[in-house]
N, C-alpha and C positions, 0 to 999 in steps of 0.2 A: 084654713091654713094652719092647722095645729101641730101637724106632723113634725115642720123645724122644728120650734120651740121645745116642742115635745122629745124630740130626740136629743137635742142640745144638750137640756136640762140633765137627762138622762146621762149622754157622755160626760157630764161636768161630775156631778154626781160619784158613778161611780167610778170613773178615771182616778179622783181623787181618793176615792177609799182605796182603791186597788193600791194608790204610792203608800199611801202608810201600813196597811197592812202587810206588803211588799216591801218595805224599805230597810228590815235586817236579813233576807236572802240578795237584797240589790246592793247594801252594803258588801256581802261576804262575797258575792261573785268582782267586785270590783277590784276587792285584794288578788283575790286568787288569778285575775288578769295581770294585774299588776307581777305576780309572782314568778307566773306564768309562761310570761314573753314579752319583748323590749316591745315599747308603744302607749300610747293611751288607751282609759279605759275604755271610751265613747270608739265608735265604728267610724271610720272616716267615707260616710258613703258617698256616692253621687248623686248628685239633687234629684228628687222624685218627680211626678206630674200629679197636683194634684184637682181639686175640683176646677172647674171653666179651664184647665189648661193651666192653672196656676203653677210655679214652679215651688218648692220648698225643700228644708234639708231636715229628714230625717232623724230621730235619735236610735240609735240601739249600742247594743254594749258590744265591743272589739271583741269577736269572734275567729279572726282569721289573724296573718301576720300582718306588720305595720306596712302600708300604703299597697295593700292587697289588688285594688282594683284598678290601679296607675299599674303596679307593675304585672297586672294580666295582661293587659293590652301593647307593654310595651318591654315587656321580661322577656327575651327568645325562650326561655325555663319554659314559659308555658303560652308558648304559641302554640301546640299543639290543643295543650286543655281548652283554649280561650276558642279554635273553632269548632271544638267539639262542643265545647259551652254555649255558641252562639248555634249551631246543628241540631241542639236538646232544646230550643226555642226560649234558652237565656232561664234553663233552670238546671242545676247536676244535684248529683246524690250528696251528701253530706261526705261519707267516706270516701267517695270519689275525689276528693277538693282538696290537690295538695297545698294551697292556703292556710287551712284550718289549725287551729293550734288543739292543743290536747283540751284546756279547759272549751275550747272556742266546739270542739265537737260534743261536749255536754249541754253547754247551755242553747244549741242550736236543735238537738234533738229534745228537748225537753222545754223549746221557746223562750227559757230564761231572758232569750239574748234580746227579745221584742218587750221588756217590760218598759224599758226608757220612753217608748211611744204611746205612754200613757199622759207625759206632759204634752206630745204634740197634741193629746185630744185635747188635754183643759186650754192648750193655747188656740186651737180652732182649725188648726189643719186636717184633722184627722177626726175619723169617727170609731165607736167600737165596732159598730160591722159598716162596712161600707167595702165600693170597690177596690181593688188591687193597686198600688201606687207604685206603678212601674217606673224603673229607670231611665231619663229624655233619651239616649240613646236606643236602648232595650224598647222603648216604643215608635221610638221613629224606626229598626231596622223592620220590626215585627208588619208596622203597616206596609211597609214596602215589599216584605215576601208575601203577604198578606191583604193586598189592599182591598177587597170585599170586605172587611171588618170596621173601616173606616168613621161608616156609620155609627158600629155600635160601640165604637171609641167615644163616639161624641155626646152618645145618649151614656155611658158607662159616667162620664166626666161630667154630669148634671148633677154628681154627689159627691162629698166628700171621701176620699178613700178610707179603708179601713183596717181596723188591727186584727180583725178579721172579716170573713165573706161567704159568699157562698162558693166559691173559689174553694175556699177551705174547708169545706167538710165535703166536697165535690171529687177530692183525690190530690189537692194541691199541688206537686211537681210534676205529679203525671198526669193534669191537664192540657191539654195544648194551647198555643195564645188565642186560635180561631174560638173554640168552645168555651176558654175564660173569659175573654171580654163579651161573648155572649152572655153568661150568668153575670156579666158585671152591670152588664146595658140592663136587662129582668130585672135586675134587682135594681136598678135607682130608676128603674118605672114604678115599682111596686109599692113603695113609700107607706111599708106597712112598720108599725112597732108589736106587734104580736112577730112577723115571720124577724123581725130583729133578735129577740127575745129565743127566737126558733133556733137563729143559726146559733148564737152564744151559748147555748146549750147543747147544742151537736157539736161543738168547738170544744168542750173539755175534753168526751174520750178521745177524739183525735187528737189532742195532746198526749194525753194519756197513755195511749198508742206509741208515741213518739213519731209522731208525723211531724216532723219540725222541716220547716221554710230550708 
């Protein structure tokens, strides 16, 4: 049973190098939110699912405008977006998203905006690669259009999610949730730290790319 220990160590590790060497681009982005548009700098997200079903709250940097995702659901402005949002299997394009602020479409294309989720690792909810940590709602509708996947929710959910996946170097938004949660379910059977190592390294040019979440 090396593999936790082994991965742990690993997420602590370099979770922690990544804040400090990180920490004067995460300072400047937080001004420039600040500067930006009225709101906090932190993302007020919706609570995630994380390993066994666990529930947890997210860190990342406010990307969109203040209480973006209360008022998707309940702003007529974008009832229209919000079924076509929920139609695209609870992923839209970046440009697409009249939410988004101007710094919020930078550091979303270029991931800036997922660096905060390096404290969820050293706190233990999160892994560097592990499965997708969808939103309670976003995975309850998903099983319900979807309920064949049910299974491989359950086997996806025997690992800690991640700040990245295979998910992510797979084509990310234009995934579907049936073939996502399948490389989610693979991949927390596989309990490899070489194919971990694999994905992290196929995860820079797709940043690079500007594939951002």
């Amino acid at each position: 049973m090396w593999y936790p220990p082994t991965k742990r160590a690993i997420d602590v590790v370099l979770a922690a190098t990544g804040l400090i060497l990180t920490a004067p681009i995460s300072i400047m982005v937080a001004v420039l939110i600040k500067l930006d548009s009225s709101g906090p700098v932190f993302a007020d997200t919706p609570e995630r699912v994380g390993k066994n079903g666990e529930i947890f709250k997210m860190y990342k940097f406010r990307s969109m405008i203040k209480d973006a995702h209360t008022l998707l659901r309940t702003d007529q402005r974008f009832k229209e977006f919000y079924q076509r949002y929920k139609k695209n299997n609870f992923k839209i394009r970046t440009d697409e998203d009249p939410r988004i602020t101007r710094v919020g479409r930078f550091i979303r294309k270029t991931s800036i905006d997922e660096l905060p989720q390096l404290v969820n690792i050293i706190k233990g909810d999160m892994s560097l690669v592990g499965p997708r940590a969808f939103h309670v709602d976003e995975l309850r509708e998903q099983q319900r259009v979807f309920p064949k996947t049910k299974e491989n929710v359950r086997a996806a959910h025997a690992a800690k999610p991640g700040l990245t996946g295979p998910w992510q170097i797979s084509g990310r938004s234009s995934v579907d949730f049936p073939e996502r949660i399948k490389l989610d379910a693979e991949y927390a059977k596989r309990k490899s730290i070489n194919y971990d190592f694999k994905i992290m390294l196929r995860t820079i040019p797709a940043v690079f790319r500007g594939e951002g979440n």
